[in-house]
C-alpha positions as CSV (number, residue, x, y, z in Angstrom):
1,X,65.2,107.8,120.6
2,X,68.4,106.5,120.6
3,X,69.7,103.4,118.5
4,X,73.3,101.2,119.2
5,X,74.8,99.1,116.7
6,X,77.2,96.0,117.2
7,X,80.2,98.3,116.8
8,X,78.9,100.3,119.6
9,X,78.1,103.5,116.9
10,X,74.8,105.4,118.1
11,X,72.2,106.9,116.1
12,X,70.5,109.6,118.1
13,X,66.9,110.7,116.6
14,X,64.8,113.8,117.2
15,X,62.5,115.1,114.7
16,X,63.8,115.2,111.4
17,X,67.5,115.6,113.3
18,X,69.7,112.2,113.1
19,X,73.1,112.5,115.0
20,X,75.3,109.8,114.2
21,X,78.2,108.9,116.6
22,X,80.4,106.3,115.0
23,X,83.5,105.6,117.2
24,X,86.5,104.0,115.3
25,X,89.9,103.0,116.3
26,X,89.1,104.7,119.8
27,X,88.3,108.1,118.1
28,X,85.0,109.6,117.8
29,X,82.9,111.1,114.3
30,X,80.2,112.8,114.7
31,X,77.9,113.1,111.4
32,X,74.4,114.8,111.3
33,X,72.0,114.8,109.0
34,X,68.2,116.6,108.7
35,X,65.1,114.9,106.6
36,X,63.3,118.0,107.0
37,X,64.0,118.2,102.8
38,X,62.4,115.1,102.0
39,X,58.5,114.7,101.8
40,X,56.7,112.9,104.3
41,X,55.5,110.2,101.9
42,X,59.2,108.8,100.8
43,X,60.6,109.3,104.6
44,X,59.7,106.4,105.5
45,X,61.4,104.6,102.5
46,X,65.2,106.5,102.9
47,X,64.7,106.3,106.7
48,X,64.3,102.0,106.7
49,X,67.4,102.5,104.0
50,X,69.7,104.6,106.1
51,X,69.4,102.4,109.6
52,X,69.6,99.1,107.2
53,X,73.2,100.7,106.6
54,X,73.9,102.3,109.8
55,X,73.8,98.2,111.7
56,X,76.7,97.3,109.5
57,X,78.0,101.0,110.6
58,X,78.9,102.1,107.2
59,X,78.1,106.0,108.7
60,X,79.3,107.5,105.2
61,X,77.3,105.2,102.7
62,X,74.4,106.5,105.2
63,X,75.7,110.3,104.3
64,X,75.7,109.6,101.0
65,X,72.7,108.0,100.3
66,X,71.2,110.8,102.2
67,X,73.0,113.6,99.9
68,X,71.4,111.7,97.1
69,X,67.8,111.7,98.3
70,X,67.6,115.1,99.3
71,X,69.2,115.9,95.6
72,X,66.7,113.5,93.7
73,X,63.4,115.1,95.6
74,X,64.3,118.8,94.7
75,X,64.7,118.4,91.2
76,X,61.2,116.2,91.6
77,X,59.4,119.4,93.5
78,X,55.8,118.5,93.5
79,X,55.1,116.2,91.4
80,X,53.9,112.6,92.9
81,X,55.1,109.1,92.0
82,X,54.4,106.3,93.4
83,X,57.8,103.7,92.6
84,X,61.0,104.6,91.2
85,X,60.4,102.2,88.2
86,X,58.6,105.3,86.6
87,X,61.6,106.7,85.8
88,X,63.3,105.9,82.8
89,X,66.8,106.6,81.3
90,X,65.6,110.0,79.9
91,X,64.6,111.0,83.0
92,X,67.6,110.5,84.8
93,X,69.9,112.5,82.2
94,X,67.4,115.1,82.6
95,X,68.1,115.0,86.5
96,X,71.6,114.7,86.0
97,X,71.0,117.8,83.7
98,X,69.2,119.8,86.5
99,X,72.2,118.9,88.6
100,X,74.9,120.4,86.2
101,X,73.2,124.0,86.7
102,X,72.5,123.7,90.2
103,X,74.6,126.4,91.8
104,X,77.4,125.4,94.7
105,X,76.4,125.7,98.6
106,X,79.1,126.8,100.7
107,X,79.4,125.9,104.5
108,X,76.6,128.6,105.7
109,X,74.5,126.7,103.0
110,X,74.1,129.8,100.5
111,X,75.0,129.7,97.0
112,X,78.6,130.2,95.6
113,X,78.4,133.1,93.2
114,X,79.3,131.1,89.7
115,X,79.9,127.6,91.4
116,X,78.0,124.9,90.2
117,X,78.3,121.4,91.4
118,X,81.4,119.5,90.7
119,X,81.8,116.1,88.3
120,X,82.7,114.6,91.0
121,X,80.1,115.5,93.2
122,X,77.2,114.8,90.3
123,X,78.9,111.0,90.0
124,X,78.5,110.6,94.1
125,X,74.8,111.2,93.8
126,X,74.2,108.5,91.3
127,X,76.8,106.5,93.4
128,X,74.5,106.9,96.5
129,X,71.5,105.9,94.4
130,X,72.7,102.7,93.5
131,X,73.9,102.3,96.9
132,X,70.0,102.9,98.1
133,X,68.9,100.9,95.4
134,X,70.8,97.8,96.2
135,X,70.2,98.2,99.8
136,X,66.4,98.6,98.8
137,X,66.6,95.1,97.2
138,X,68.2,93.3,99.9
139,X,65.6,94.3,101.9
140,X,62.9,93.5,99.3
141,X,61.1,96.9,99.3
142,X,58.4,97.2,96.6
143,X,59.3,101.0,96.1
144,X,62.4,99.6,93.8
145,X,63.0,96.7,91.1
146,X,65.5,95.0,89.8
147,X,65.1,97.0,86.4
148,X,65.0,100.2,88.2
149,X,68.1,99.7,89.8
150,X,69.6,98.7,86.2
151,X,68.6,101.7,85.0
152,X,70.3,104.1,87.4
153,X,73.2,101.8,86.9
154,X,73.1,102.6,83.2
155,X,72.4,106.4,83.8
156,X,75.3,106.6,85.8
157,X,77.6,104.3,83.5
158,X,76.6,106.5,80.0
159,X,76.9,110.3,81.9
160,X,80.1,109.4,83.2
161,X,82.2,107.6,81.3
162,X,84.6,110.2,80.1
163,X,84.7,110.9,84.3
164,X,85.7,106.9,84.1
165,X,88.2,107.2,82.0
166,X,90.0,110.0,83.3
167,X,89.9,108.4,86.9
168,X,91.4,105.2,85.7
169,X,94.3,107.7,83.5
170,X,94.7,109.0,87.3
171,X,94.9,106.4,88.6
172,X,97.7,105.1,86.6
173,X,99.8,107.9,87.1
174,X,99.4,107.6,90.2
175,X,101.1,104.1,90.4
176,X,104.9,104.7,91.3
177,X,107.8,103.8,88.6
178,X,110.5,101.4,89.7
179,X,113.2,104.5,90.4
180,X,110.6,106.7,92.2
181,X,109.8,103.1,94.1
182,X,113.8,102.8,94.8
183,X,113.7,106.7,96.1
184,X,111.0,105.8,98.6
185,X,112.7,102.5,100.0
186,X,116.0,104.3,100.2
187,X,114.2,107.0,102.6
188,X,112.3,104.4,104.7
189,X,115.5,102.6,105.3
190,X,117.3,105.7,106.0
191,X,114.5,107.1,108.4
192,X,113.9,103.1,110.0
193,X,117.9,103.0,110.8
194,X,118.0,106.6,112.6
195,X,115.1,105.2,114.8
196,X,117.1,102.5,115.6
197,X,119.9,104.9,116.5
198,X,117.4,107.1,118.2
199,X,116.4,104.1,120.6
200,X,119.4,102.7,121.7
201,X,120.7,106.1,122.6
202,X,118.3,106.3,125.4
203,X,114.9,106.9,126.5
204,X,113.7,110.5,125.4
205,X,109.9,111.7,125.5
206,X,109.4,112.2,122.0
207,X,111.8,110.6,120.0
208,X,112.7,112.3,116.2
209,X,111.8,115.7,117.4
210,X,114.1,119.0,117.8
211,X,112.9,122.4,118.6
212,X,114.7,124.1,116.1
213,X,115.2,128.3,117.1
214,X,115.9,131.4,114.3
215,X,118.9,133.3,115.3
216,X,118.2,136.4,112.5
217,X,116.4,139.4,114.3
218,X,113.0,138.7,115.4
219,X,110.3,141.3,113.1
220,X,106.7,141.9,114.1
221,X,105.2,139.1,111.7
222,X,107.8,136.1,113.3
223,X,108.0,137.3,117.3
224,X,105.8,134.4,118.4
225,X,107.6,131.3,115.7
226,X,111.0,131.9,116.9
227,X,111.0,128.7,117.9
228,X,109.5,125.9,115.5
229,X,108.9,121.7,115.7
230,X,111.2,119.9,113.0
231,X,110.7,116.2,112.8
232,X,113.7,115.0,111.3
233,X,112.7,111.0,112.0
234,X,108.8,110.5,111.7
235,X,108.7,106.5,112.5
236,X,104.8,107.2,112.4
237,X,104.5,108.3,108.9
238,X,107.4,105.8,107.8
239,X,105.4,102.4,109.7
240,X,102.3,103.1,107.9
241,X,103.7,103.6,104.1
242,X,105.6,100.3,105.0
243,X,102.5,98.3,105.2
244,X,100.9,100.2,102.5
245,X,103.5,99.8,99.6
246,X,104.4,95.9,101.3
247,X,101.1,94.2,102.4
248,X,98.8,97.1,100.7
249,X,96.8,97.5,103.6
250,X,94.2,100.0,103.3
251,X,94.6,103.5,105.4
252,X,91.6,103.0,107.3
253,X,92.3,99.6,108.0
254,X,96.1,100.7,109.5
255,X,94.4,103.4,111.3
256,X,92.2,101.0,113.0
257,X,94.9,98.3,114.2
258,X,95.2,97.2,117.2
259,X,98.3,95.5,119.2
260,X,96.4,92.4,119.8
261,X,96.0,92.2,115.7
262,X,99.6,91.8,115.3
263,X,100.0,87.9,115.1
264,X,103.3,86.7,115.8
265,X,104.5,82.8,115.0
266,X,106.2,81.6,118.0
267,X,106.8,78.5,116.3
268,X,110.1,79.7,114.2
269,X,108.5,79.3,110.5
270,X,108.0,83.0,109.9
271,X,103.9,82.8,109.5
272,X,103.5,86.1,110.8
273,X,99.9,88.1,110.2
274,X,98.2,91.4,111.0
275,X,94.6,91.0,111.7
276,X,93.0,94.1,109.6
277,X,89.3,95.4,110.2
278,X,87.9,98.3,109.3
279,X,84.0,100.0,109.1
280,X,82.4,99.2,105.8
281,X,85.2,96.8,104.7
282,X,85.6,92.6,105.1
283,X,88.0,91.5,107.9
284,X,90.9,90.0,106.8
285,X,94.2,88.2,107.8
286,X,97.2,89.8,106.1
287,X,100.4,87.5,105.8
288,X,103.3,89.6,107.1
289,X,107.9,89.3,106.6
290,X,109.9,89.3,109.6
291,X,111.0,92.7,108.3
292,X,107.2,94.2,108.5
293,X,106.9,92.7,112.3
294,X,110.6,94.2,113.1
295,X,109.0,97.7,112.0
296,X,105.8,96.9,113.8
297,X,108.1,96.6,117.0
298,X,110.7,99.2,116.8
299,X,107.5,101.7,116.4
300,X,106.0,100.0,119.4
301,X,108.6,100.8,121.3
302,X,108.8,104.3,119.6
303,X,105.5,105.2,120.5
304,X,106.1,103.9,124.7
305,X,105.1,107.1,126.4
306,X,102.3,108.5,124.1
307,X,100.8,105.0,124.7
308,X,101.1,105.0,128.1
309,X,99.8,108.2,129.1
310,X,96.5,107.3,126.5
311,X,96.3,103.8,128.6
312,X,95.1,102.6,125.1
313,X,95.9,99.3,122.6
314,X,95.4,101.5,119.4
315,X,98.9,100.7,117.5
316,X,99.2,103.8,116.1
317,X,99.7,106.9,118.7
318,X,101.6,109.8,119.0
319,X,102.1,113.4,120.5
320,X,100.4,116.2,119.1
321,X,100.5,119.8,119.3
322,X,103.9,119.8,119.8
323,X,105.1,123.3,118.9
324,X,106.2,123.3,123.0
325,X,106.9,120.1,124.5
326,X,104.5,121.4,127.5
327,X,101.6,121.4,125.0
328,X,102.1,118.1,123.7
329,X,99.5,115.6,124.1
330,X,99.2,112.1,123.3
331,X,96.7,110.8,120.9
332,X,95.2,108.1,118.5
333,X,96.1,108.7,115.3
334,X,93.2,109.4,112.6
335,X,93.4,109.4,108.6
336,X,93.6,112.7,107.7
337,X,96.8,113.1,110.5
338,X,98.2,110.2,109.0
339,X,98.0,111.7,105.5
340,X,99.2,115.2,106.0
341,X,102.5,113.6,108.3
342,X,103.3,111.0,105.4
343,X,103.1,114.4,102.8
344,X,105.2,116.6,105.7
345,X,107.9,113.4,105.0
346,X,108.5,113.3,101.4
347,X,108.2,117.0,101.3
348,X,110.8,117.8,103.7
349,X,113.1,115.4,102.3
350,X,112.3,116.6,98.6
351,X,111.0,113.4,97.5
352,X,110.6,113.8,93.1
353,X,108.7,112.3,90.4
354,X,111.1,110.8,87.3
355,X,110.0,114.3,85.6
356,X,112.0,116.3,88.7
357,X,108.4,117.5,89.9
358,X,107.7,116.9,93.6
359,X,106.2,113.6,94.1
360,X,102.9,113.6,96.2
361,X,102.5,110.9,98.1
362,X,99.4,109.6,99.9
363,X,98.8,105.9,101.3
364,X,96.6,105.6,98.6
365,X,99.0,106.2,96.0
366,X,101.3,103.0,98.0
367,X,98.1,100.5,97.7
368,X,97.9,101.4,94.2
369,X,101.2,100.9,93.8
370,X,101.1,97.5,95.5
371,X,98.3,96.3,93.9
372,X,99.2,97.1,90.1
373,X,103.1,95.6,90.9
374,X,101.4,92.6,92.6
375,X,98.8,92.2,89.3
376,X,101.7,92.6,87.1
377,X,103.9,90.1,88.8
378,X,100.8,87.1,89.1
379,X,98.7,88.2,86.3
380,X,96.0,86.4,87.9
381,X,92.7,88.2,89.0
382,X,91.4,86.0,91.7
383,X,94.7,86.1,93.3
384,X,94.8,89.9,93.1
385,X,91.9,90.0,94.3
386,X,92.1,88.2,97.4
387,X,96.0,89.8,98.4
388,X,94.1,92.9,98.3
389,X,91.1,92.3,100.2
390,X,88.7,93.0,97.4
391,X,84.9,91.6,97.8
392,X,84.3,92.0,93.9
393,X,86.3,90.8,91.2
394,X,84.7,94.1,89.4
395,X,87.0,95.9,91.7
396,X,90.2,94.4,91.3
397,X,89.7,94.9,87.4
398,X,88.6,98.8,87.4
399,X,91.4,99.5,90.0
400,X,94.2,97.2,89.7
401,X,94.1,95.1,86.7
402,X,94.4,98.1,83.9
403,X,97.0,99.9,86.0
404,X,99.3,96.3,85.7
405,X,99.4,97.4,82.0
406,X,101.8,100.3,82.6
407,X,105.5,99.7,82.1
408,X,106.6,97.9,85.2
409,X,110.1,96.2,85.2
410,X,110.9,93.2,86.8
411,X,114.3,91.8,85.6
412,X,116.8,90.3,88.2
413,X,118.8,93.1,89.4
414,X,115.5,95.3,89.7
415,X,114.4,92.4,92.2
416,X,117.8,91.9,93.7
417,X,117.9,95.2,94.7
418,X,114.4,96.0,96.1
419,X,114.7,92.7,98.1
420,X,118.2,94.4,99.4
421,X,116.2,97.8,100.4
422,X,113.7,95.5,102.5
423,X,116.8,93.2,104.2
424,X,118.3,97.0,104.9
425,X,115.6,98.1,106.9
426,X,116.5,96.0,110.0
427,X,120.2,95.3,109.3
428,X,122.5,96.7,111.6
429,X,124.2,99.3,110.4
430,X,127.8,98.8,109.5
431,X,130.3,100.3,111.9
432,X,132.6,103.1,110.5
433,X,135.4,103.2,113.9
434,X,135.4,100.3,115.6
435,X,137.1,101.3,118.5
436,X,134.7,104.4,119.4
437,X,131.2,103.0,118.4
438,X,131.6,99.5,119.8
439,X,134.8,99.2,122.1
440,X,133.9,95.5,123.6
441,X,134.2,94.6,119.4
442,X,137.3,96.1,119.5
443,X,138.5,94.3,122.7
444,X,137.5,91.3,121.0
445,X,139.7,92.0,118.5
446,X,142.9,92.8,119.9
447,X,142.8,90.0,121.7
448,X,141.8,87.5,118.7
449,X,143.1,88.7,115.1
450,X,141.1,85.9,114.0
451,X,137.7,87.7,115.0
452,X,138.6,90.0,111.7
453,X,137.0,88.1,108.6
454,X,135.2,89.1,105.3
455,X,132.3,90.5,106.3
456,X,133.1,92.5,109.7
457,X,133.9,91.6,113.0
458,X,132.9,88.2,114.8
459,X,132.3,88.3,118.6
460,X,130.8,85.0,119.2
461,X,131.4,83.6,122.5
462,X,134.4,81.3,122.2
463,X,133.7,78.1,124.1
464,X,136.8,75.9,122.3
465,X,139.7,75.9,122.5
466,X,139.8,77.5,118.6
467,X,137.7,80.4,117.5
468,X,136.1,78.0,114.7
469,X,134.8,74.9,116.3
470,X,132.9,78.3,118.6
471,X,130.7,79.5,115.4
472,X,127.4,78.9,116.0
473,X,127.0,77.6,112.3
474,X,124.4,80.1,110.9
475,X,123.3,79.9,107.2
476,X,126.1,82.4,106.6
477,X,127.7,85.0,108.1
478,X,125.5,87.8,107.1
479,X,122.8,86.1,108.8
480,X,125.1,85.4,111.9
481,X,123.7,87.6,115.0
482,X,127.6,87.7,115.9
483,X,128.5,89.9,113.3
484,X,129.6,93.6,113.3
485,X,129.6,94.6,109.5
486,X,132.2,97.2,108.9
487,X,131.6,99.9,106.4
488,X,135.5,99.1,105.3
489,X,134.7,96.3,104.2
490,X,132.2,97.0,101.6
491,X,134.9,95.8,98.6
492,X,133.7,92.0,100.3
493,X,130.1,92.8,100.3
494,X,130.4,93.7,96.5
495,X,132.2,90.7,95.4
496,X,130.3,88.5,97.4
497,X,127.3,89.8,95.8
498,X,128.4,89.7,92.1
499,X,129.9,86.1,93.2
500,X,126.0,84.5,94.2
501,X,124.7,86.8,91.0
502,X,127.4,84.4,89.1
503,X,126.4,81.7,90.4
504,X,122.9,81.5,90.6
505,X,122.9,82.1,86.8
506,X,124.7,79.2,86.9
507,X,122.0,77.0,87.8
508,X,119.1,75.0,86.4
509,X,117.4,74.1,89.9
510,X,114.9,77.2,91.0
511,X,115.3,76.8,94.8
512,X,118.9,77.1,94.8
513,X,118.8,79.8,92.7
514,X,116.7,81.5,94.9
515,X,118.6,80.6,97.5
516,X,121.8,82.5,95.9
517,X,120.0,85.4,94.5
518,X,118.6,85.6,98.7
519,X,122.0,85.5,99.5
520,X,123.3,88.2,97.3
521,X,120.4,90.6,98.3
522,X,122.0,89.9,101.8
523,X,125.4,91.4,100.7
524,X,123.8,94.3,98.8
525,X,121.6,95.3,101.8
526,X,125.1,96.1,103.8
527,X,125.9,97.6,100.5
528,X,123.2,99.7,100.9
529,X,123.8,101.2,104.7
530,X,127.6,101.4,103.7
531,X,126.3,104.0,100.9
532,X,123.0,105.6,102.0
533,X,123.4,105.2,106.2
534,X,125.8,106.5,108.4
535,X,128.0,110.2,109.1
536,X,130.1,109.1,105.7
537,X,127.0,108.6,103.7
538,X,125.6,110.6,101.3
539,X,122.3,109.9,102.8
540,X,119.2,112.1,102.2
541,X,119.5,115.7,104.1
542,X,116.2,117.6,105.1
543,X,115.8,120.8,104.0
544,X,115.5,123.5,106.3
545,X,112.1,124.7,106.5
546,X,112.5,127.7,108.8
547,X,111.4,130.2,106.4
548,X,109.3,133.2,108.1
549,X,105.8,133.6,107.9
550,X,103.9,135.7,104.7
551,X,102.8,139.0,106.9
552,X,99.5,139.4,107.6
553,X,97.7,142.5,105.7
554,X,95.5,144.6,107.7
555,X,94.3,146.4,104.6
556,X,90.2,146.4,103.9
C-alpha cells in the first residue's frame, strides 16, 4: 500500500514495515520505521497518529512520535489499559525513571556496555508524547483527554527543568557579542568582494577553488593526498550566514529556496522579499535590503555551471566531491553540507570567541543571534515574533526574549559601523593604481584633471560643454555609479564621515538625522575596503591546512 501526500512525500506500507520518502528541496530522505514493538491493540491508535502527521509531511515529528511509543509500551510490558488518562503524574516519573537505567542501543541495535540513555534523548520522548497527544486531540480520539495531555505536559515540565535551564544558559552563549558580530561581517565582506574579483576575472568552472600540491617528500601514509581542495572563497557558506544573521531565516527554510522565491521590486522602492517554505514550518514572506538581493545575485551567477548541468531551480547548488576536478559533481545543497562548509569557513580563517577560543559557528547560532539583537532593539514580543516566523508567542519568549537580556550594545558608532560592514559588501572596491587596474579611468583623467575629486575618480559621460552641468545629480557622490573610489583617498572618506557624525548630532529632526548618519555609514564602508580589502590590506589570511594525515596503525 502506498500513500502520497500534497508535497509529493510517499509512505510505503508492508506489514509492520513503513518507508517514508519525503523529498525536500529536490533531494530525497528516506526514513523507516517497524511497529512490530507495539501491541496490536494500540496500533491502531499510533498508526491514525503518524499518517495524521505524515499529510502535513512533518516525516520527523512522525519519527519521533514513533520513538516515543515504542519507549512508553516497553516500560508498560504486559499489563492492559484501556486510555492514557490512567496514568497519573507518578506514573510518568516512574517511566521517566525506567528510562534513566535503560541501557544505550548502538546502530546494530545491541546495548552499549555502560551507556544509558541521554537527557536529551529522555526529554525527546516526552516531547513526542505531547506531540501524539495534541495530534490525538485534534483528531478527537477518545484514547486521550484534555487532562491527560496536561499531565504529560507537567511530567515533562517538573523532570526537566534543570535540562530547561541549562538549554536556555546555551542558548545565550550561543548569541554572538557585538566584536565577535564585527569579526564575522568583516569576513563576509572580505570573502563577498573576492567573489566579485573572482567573477569579473572570467568564467572558470568552479570559482573559489585551488588544488593546492605538497612539495616535501611524499611518505607511505600521504602518497595518495599530495594534492588537496582549498577553498579560499566559499560564496556558498558566506550567502547563507548572510540571510541567517540579516533576515534570520531558518536553515531549512534557506536550504529549500528556490529562484522563483526571490521577489524582486521592479518598481524602484526597494520592497524586495524571499518567499521562505519549509516542511513542518508556516510559509512566510521575508522583507529583504538591496544588499541581501546583490548577494542573492552574485551567488546566482556563482553557482552558473553546477546549475546548469543539475537543470534544477534549487538556489543553493554546488560541486561536490571535488578532491579532482574530474570527480566533481554538481548537486543540491542539503543541511548538514551547509553546516560543516559554514564551520570549514570560520575555521580556516581562525574565526575567535572574545575569550581567544575558536568560535563555532552554525546557522543556528546567526538566527539566534538575529533574533535576541532584533528583541533587544524592539522590545516587543508580537513583533519578534512575527520577524521571525514564530507560530507561538511561547516560542519567541523561551528562545528569543530571555536571550535579549544579555549585554547587547547599541550606541551610535556601534550602529554606524555595522550599517558600514553591510554598505561594504557590494561597494566596489577602491582602486589602489589607477593606471593598471582601470586604464580607461585613467584616460579619463589625463585628459580632464577635473575628473579627480574627493572621493575618487569621476567618469561620467560628459555631454556639456563643462564636466559639471554632465553629473547625473545623484544623492551624493558615494552613491554616484560614476565613481571609482581610490584607496588614496581614504583621508576624504574619514573626514567626511566624522563631518555627517558632526552634524547629525546637530539636529533635532530624526529623518535628517538619519539621513546624515546613512551618509556617514556610506564613507565608512569605503573606509572599510580601504583597510580590510585589497593587496595593501591587512585582510584576513587563511591558514594553510596542508598538514599530513595521522598514520594509520595496523596493530591488533
Amino acid at each position: 500500500m502506498k500513500i502520497e501526500n500534497m508535497y509529493g512525500s510517499t509512505l510505503t506500507i508492508s506489514g509492520t514495515r513503513w518507508e517514508m520518502i519525503m523529498v525536500k528541496n529536490d533531494a530525497t530522505y528516506v526514513r523507516a520505521i517497524s511497529w512490530s514493538d507495539i501491541p496490536d491493540q494500540w496500533k491502531p491508535f499510533w498508526q491514525v497518529i503518524c499518517k495524521s502527521v505524515f499529510e502535513r509531511n512533518q516525516v520527523a515529528v512522525c519519527r519521533k512520535i514513533h520513538v516515543a511509543a515504542v519507549n512508553f509500551h516497553s516500560w508498560v510490558g504486559e499489563q492492559h489499559f484501556s486510555a492514557f488518562d490512567e496514568f497519573t503524574l507518578e506514573l510518568y516519573g516512574m517511566f521517566d525513571e525506567w528510562l534513566m537505567h535503560r541501557p544505550k542501543l548502538g546502530k546494530s541495535r545491541q546495548p552499549i556496555n555502560g551507556a544509558t540513555l541521554s537527557l536529551a534523548f529522555r526529554r525527546n520522548i516526552f516531547n513526542g508524547l505531547v506531540s501524539a497527544f495534541e495530534e490525538a486531540l485534534t483528531l478527537e480520539l477518545p484514547e486521550v483527554s484534555i487532562s491527560c495531555l496536561e499531565r504529560v505536559q507537567e511530567a515533562r515540565l517538573n523532570r526537566f527543568r534543570d535540562a530547561n535551564k541549562q538549554l536556555d544558559a546555551n542558548r545565550a552563549d550561543r548569541v554572538l557579542t557585538d566584536t565577535e558580530l564585527d569579526r564575522l561581517y568583516m569576513l563576509l565582506v572580505t570573502q563577498i568582494q573576492s567573489a566579485r574579483e573572482i567573477l569579473t576575472s572570467g568564467p572558470t568552472m568552479m570559482p573559489g577553488v585551488e588544488w593546492v600540491t605538497n612539495t616535501e617528500k611524499p611518505n607511505r601514509a600521504d602518497v595518495q593526498r599530495r594534492t588537496h581542495v582549498q577553498r579560499t572563497t566559499d560564496l556558498l557558506a558566506v550567502t547563507a550566514a548572510w540571510l541567517s544573521i540579516e533576515h534570520g531565516i531558518r536553515p531549512e527554510e534557506i536550504t529549500a529556496l528556490r529562484l522563483e522565491d526571490i521577489r524582486e521590486d521592479t518598481s524602484g522602492e526597494g520592497k524586495h522579499s524571499l518567499f521562505c517554505h519549509a516542511p513542518n514550518k508556516n510559509e512566510r514572506i521575508v522583507p529583504i535590503t538591496e544588499s541581501t538581493l546583490n548577494i542573492l545575485h552574485l551567488y546566482i551567477s556563482w553557482s552558473s555551471q553546477p546549475r546548469a548541468q543539475l537543470d534544477s531551480r534549487a538556489l543553493l547548488v554546488d560541486w561536490t566531491d571535488i578532491r579532482k576536478s574530474v570527480d566533481a559533481k554538481a548537486e543540491v545543497i542539503t543541511a548538514p553540507n551547509l553546516h560543516q562548509r559554514l564551520r570549514n569557513l570560520v575555521k580556516a580563517h581562525s574565526l575567535q570567541r572574545d575569550d581567544g577560543s575558536p568560535l563555532k559557528l552554525s546557522l543556528k547560532t546567526l538566527r539566534a543571534t538575529c533574533g535576541s539583537h532584533f528583541a533587544s532593539s524592539t522590545q516587543n514580543r508580537e513583533v519578534t515574533r512575527r520577524f521571525m516566523g514564530h507560530e507561538k508567542a511561547l516560542t519567541t519568549d523561551t528562545y528569543y526574549i530571555t536571550l535579549a537580556q544579555s549585554q547587547l550594545s547599541h550606541n551610535v558608532y556601534d550602529a554606524l559601523h555595522r550599517e558600514s560592514l553591510r554598505l561594504a559588501t557590494y561597494y566596489k572596491r577602491p582602486i589602489d593604481d589607477l593606471s593598471l587596474e582601470l586604464p580607461e579611468a585613467y584616460d579619463l583623467l589625463q585628459q580632464n584633471p577635473e575628473r579627480d575629486i574627493d572621493e575618487g575618480i569621476c567618469t561620467v559621460p560628459q555631454t556639456t560643454s563643462t564636466l559639471a552641468d554632465s553629473c547625473v545629480r545623484a544623492s551624493s557622490c558615494l552613491d554616484c555609479p560614476f565613481l571609482v573610489p581610490e584607496s588614496r583617498k581614504r583621508q576624504a572618506f574619514v573626514e567626511e564621515r566624522d563631518l555627517y557624525i558632526r552634524r547629525a548630532a546637530e539636529t533635532t529632526d530624526s529623518r535628517i538625522q538619519q539621513q546624515r548618519l546613512r551618509h556617514a555609514a556610506m564613507a565608512n564602508a569605503y573606509v572599510v575596503l580601504i583597510d580590510n580589502v585589497g593587496p595593501n590590506s591587512d585582510s584576513i589570511k587563511i591558514e594553510d591546512n596542508n598538514k599530513r594525515p595521522r598514520k594509520r596503525s595496523y596493530k591488533k
